[in-house]
PDB file of N, CA, C and O in Angstrom:
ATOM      1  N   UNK A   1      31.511 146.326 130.934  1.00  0.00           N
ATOM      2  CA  UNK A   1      31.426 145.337 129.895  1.00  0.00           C
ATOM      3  C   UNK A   1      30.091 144.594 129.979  1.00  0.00           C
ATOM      4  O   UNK A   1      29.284 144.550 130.907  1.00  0.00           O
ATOM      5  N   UNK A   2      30.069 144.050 128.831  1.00  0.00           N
ATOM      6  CA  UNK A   2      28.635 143.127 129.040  1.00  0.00           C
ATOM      7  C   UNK A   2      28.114 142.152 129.667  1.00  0.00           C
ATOM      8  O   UNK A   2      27.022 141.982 130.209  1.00  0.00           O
ATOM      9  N   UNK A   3      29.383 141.291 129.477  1.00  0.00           N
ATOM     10  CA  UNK A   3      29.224 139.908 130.125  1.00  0.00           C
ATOM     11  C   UNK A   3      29.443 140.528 132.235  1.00  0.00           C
ATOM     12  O   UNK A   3      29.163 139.535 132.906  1.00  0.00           O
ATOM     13  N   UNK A   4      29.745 141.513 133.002  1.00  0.00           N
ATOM     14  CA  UNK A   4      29.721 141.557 133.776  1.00  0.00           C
ATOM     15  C   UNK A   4      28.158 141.777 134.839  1.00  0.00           C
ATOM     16  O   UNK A   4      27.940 141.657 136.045  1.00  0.00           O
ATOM     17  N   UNK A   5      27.483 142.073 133.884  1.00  0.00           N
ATOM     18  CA  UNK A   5      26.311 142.123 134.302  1.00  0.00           C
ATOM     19  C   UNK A   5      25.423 141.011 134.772  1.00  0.00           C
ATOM     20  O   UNK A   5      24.427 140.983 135.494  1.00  0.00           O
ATOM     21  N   UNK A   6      26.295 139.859 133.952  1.00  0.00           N
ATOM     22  CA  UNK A   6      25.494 138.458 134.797  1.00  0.00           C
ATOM     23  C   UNK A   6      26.182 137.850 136.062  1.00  0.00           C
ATOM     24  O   UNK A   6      27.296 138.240 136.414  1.00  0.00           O
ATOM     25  N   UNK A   7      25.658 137.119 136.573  1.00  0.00           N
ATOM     26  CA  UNK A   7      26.055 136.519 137.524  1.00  0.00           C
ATOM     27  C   UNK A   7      26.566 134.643 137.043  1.00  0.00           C
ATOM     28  O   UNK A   7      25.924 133.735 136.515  1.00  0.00           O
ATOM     29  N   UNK A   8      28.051 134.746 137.572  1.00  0.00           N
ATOM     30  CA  UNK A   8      28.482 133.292 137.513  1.00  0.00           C
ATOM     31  C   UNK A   8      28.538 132.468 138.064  1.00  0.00           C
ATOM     32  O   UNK A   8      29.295 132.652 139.018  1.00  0.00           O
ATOM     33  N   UNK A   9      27.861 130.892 138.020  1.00  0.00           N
ATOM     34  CA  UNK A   9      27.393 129.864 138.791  1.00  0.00           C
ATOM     35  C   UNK A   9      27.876 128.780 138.778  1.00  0.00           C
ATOM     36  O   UNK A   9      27.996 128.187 137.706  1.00  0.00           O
ATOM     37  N   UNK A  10      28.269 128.245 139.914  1.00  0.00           N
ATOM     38  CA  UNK A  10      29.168 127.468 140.622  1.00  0.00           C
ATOM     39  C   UNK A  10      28.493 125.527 140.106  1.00  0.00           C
ATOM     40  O   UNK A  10      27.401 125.084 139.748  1.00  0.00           O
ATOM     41  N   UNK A  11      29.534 125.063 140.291  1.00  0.00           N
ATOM     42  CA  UNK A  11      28.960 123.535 139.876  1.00  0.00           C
ATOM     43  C   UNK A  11      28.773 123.298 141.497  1.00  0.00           C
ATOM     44  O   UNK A  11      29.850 123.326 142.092  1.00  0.00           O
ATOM     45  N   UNK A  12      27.628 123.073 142.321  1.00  0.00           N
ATOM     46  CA  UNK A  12      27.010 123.337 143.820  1.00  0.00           C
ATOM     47  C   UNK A  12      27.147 121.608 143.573  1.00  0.00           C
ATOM     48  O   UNK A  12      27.319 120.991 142.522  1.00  0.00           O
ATOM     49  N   UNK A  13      26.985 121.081 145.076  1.00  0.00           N
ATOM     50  CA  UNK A  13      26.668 120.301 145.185  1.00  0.00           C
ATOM     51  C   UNK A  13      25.134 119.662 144.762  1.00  0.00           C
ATOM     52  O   UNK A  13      24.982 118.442 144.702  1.00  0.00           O
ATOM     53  N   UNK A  14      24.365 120.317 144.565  1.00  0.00           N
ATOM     54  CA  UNK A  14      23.163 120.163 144.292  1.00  0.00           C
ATOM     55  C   UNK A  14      22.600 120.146 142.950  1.00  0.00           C
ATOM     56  O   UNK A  14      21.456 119.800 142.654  1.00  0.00           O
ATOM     57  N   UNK A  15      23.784 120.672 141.937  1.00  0.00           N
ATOM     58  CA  UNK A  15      24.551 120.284 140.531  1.00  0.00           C
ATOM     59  C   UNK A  15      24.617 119.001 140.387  1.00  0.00           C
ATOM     60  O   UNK A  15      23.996 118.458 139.473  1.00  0.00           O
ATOM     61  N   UNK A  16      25.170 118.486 141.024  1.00  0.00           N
ATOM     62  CA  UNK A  16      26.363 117.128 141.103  1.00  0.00           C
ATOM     63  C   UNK A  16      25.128 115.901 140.790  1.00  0.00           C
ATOM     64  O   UNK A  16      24.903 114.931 140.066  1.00  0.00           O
ATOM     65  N   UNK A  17      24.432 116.855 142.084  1.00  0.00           N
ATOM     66  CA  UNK A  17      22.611 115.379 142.078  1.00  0.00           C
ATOM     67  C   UNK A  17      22.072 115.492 140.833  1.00  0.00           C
ATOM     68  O   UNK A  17      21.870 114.406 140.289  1.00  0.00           O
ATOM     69  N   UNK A  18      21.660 116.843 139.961  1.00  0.00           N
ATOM     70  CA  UNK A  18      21.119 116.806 138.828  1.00  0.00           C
ATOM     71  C   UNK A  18      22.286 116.423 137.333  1.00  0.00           C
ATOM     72  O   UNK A  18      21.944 115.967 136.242  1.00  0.00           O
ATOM     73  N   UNK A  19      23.193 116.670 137.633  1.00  0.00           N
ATOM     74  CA  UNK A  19      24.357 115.886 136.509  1.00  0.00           C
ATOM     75  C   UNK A  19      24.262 114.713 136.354  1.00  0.00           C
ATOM     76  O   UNK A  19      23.981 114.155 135.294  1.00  0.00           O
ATOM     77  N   UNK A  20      24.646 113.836 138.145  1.00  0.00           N
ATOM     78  CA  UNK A  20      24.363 112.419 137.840  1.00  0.00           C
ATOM     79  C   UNK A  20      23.192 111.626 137.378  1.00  0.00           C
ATOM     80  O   UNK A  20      23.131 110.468 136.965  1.00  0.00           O
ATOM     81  N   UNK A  21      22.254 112.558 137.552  1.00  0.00           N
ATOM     82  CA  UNK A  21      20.811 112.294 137.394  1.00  0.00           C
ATOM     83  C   UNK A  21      20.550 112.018 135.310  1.00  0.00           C
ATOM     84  O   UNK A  21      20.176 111.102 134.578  1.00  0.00           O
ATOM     85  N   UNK A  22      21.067 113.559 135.139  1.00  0.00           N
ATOM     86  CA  UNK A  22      21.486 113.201 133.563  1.00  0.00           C
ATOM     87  C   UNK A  22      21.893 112.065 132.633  1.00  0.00           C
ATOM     88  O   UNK A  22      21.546 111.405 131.654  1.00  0.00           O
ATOM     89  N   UNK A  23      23.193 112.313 133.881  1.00  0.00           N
ATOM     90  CA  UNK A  23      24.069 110.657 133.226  1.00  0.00           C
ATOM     91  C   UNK A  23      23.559 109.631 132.978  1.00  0.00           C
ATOM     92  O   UNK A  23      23.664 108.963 131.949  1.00  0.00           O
ATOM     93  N   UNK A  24      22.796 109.369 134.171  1.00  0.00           N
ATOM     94  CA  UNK A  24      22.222 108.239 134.229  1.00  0.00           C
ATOM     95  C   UNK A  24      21.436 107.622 132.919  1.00  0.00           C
ATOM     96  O   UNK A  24      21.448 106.495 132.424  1.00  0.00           O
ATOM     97  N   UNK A  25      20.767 108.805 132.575  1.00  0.00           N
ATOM     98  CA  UNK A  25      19.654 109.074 131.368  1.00  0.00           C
ATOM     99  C   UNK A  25      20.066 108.124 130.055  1.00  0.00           C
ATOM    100  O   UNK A  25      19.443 107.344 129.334  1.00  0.00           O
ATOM    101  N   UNK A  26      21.727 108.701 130.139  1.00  0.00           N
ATOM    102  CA  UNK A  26      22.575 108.455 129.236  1.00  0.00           C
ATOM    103  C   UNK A  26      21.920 109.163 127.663  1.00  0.00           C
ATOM    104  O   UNK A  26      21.805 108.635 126.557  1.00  0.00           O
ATOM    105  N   UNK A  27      21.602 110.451 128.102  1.00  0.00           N
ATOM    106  CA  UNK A  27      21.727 111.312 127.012  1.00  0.00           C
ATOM    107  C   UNK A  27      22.422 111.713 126.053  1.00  0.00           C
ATOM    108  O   UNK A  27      23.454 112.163 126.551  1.00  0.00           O
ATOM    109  N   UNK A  28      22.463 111.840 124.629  1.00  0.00           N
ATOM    110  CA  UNK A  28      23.974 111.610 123.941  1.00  0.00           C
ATOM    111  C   UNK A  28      23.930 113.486 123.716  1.00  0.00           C
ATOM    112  O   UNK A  28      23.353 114.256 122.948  1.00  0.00           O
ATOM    113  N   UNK A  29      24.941 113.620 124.925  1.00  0.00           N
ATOM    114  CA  UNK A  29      24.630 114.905 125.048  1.00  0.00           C
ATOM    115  C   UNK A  29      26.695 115.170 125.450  1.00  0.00           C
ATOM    116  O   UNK A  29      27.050 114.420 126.360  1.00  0.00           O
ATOM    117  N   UNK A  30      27.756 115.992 124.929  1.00  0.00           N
ATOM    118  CA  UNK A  30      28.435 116.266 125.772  1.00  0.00           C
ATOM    119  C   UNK A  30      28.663 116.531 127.235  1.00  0.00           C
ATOM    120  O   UNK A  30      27.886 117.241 127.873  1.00  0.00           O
ATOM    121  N   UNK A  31      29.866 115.891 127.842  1.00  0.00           N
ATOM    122  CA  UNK A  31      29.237 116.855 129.496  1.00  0.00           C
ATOM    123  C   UNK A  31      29.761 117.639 130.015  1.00  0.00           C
ATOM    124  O   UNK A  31      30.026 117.731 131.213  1.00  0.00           O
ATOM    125  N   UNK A  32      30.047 118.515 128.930  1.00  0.00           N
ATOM    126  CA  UNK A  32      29.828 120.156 129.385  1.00  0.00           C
ATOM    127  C   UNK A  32      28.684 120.645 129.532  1.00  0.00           C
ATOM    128  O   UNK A  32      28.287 121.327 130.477  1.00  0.00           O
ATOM    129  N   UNK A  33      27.983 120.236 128.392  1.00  0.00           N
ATOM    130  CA  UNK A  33      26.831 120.571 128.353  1.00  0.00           C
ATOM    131  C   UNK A  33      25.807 119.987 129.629  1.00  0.00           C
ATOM    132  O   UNK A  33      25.181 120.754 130.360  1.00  0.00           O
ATOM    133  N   UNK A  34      25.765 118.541 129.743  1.00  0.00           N
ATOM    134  CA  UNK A  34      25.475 117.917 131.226  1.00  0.00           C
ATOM    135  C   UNK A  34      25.806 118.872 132.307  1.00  0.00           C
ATOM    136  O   UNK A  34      24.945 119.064 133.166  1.00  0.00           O
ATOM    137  N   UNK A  35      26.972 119.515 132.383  1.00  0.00           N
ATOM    138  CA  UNK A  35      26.968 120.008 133.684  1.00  0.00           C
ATOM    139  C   UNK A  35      26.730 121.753 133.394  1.00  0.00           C
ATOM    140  O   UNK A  35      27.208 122.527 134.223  1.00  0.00           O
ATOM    141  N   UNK A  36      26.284 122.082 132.681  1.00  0.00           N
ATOM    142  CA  UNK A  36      25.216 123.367 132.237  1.00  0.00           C
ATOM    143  C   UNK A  36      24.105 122.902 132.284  1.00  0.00           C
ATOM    144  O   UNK A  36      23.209 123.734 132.428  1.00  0.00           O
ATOM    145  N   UNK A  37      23.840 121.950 132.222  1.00  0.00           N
ATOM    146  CA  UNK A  37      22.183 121.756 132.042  1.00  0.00           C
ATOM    147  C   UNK A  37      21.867 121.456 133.834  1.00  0.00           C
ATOM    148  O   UNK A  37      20.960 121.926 134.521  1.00  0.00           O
ATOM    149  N   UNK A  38      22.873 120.597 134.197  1.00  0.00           N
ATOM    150  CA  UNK A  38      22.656 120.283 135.685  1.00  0.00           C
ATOM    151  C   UNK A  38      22.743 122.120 136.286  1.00  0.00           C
ATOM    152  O   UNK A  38      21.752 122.768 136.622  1.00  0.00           O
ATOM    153  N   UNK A  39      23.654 122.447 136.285  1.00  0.00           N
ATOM    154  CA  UNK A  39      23.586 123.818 137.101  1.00  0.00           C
ATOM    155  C   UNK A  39      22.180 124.788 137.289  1.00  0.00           C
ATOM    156  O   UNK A  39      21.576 125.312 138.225  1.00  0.00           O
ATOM    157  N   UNK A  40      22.032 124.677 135.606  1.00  0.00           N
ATOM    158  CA  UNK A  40      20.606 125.655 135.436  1.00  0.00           C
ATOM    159  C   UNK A  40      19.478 125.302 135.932  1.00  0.00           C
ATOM    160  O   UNK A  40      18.615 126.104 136.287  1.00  0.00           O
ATOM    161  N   UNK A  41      19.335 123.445 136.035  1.00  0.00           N
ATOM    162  CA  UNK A  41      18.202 122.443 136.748  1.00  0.00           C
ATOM    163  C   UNK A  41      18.518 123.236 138.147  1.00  0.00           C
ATOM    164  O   UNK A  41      17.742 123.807 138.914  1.00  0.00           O
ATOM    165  N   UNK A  42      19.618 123.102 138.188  1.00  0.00           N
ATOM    166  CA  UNK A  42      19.826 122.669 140.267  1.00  0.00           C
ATOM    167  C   UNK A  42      19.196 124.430 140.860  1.00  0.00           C
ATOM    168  O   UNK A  42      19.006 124.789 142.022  1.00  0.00           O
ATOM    169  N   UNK A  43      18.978 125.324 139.420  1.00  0.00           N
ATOM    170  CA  UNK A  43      18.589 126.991 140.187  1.00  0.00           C
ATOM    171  C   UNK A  43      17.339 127.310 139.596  1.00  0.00           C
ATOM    172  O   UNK A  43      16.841 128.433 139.689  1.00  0.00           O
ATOM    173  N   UNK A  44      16.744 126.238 138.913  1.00  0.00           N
ATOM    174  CA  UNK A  44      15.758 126.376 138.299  1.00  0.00           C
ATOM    175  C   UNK A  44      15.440 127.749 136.792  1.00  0.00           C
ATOM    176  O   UNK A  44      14.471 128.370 136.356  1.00  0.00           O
ATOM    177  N   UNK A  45      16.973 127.633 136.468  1.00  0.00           N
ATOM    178  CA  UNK A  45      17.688 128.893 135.702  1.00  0.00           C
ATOM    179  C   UNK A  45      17.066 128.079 134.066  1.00  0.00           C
ATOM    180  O   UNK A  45      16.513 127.066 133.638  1.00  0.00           O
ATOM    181  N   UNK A  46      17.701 129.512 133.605  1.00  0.00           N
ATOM    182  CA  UNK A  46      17.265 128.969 131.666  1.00  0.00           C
ATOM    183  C   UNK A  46      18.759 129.308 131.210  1.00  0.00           C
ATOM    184  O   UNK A  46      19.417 130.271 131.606  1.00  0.00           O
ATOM    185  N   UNK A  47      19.316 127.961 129.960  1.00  0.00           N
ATOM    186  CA  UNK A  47      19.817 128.403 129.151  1.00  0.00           C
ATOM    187  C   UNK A  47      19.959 129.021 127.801  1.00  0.00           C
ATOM    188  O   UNK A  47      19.541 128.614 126.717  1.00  0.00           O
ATOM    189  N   UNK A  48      20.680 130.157 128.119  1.00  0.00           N
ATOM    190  CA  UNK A  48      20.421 131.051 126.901  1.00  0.00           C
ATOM    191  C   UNK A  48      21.370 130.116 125.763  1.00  0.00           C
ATOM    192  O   UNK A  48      22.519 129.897 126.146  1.00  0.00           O
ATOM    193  N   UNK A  49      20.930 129.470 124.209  1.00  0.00           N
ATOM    194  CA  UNK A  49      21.423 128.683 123.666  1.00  0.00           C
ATOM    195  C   UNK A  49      21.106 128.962 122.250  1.00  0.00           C
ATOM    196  O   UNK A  49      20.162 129.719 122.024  1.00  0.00           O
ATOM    197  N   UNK A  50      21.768 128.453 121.267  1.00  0.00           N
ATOM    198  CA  UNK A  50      21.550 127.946 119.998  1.00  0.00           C
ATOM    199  C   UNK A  50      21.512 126.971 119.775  1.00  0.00           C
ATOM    200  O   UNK A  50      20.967 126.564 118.749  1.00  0.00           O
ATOM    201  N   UNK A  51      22.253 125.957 120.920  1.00  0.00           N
ATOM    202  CA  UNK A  51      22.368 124.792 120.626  1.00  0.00           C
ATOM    203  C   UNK A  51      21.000 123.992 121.102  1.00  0.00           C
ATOM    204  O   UNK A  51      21.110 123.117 121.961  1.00  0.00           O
ATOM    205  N   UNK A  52      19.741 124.299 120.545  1.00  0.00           N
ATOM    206  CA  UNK A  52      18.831 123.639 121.053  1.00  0.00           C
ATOM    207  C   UNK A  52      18.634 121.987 120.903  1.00  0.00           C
ATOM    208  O   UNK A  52      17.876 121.278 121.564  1.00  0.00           O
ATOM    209  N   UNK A  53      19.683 121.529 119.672  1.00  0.00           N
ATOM    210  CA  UNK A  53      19.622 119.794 119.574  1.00  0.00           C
ATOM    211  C   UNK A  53      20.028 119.455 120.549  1.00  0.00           C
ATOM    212  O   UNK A  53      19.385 118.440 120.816  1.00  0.00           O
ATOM    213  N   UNK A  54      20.971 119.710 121.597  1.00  0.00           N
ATOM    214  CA  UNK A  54      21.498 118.955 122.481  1.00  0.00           C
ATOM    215  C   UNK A  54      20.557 119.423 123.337  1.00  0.00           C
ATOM    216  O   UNK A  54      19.583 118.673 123.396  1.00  0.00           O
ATOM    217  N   UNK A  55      20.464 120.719 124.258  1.00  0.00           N
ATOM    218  CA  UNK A  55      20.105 121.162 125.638  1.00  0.00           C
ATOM    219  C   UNK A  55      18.319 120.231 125.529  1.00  0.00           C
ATOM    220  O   UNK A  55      17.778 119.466 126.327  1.00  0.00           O
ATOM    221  N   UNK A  56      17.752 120.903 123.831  1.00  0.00           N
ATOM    222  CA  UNK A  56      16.521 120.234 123.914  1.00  0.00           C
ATOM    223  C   UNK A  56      16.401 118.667 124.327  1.00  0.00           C
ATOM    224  O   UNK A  56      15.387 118.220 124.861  1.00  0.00           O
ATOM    225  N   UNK A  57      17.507 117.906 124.034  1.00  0.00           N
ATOM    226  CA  UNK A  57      17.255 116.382 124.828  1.00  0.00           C
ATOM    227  C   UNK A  57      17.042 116.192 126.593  1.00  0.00           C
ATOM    228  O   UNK A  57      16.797 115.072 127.041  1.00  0.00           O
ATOM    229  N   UNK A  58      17.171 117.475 127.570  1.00  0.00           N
ATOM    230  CA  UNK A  58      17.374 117.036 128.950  1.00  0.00           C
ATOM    231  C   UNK A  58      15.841 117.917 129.479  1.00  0.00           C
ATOM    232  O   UNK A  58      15.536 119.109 129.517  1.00  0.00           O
ATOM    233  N   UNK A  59      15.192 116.757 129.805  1.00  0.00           N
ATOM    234  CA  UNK A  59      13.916 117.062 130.672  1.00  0.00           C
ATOM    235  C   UNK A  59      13.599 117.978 131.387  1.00  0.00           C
ATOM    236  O   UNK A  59      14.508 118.103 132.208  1.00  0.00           O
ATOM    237  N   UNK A  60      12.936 118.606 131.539  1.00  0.00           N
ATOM    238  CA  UNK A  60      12.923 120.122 132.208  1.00  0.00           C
ATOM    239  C   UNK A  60      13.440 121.605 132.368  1.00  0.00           C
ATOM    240  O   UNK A  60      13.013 122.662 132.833  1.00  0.00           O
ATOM    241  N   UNK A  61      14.602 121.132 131.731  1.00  0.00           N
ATOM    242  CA  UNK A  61      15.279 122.088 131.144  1.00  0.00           C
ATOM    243  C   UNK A  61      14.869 123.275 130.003  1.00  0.00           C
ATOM    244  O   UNK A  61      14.711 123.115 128.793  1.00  0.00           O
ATOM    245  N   UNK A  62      14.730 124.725 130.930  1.00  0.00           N
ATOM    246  CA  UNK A  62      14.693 125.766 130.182  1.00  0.00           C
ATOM    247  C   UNK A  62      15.626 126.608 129.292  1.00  0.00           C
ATOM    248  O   UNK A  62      16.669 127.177 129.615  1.00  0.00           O
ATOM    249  N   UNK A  63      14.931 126.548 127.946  1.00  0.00           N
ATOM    250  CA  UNK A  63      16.037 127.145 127.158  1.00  0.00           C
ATOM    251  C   UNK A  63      15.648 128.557 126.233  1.00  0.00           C
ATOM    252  O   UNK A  63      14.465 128.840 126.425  1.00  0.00           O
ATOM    253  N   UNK A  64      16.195 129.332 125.467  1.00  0.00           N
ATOM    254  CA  UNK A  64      15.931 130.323 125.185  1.00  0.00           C
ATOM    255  C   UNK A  64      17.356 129.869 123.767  1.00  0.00           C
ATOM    256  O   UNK A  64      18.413 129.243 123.689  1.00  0.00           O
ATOM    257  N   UNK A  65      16.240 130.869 122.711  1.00  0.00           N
ATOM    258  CA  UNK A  65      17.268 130.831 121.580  1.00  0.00           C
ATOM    259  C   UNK A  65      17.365 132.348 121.409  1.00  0.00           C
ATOM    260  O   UNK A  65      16.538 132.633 120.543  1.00  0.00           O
ATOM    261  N   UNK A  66      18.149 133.744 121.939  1.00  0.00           N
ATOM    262  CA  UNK A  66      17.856 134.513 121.462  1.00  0.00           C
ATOM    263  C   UNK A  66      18.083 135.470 119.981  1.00  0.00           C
ATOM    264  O   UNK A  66      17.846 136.654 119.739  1.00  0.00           O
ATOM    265  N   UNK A  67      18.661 134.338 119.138  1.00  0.00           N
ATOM    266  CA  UNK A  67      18.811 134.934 117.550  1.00  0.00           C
ATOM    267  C   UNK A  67      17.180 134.308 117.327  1.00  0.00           C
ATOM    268  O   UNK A  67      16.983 134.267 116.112  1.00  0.00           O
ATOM    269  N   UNK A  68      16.630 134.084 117.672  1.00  0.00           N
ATOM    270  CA  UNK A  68      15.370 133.537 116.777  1.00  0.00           C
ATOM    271  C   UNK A  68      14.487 134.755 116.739  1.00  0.00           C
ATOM    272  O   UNK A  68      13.414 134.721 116.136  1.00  0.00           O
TER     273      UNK A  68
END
């Protein structure tokens, strides 16, 4: 299948530092999304997204739109 080819990533403790870090921000961002954005920070990972209004509000955060 397709989706087995990626690898699935854990909310790490080192998540937790870049989530709260978010929060703090008080980004008007869901926090699901907060704790996707923290995960991908904490591995220095990109999210693959459409939703670029939200992910685009969190600092450093790499994103990818791939319908574009």
């Amino acid at each position: 299948m397709f989706f087995q080819r990626f690898q699935v990533l854990e909310f790490s403790p080192s998540a937790g530092i870049h989530y709260q870090s978010l929060k703090d921000q008080k980004l008007r961002i869901g926090s699901r999304d907060l704790r996707i954005a923290a995960i991908a920070l904490s591995k220095n990972g990109i999210v693959v997204t459409r939703n670029q209004k939200d992910f685009g509000q969190v600092p450093g955060l790499k994103i990818e739109d791939w319908l574009l």
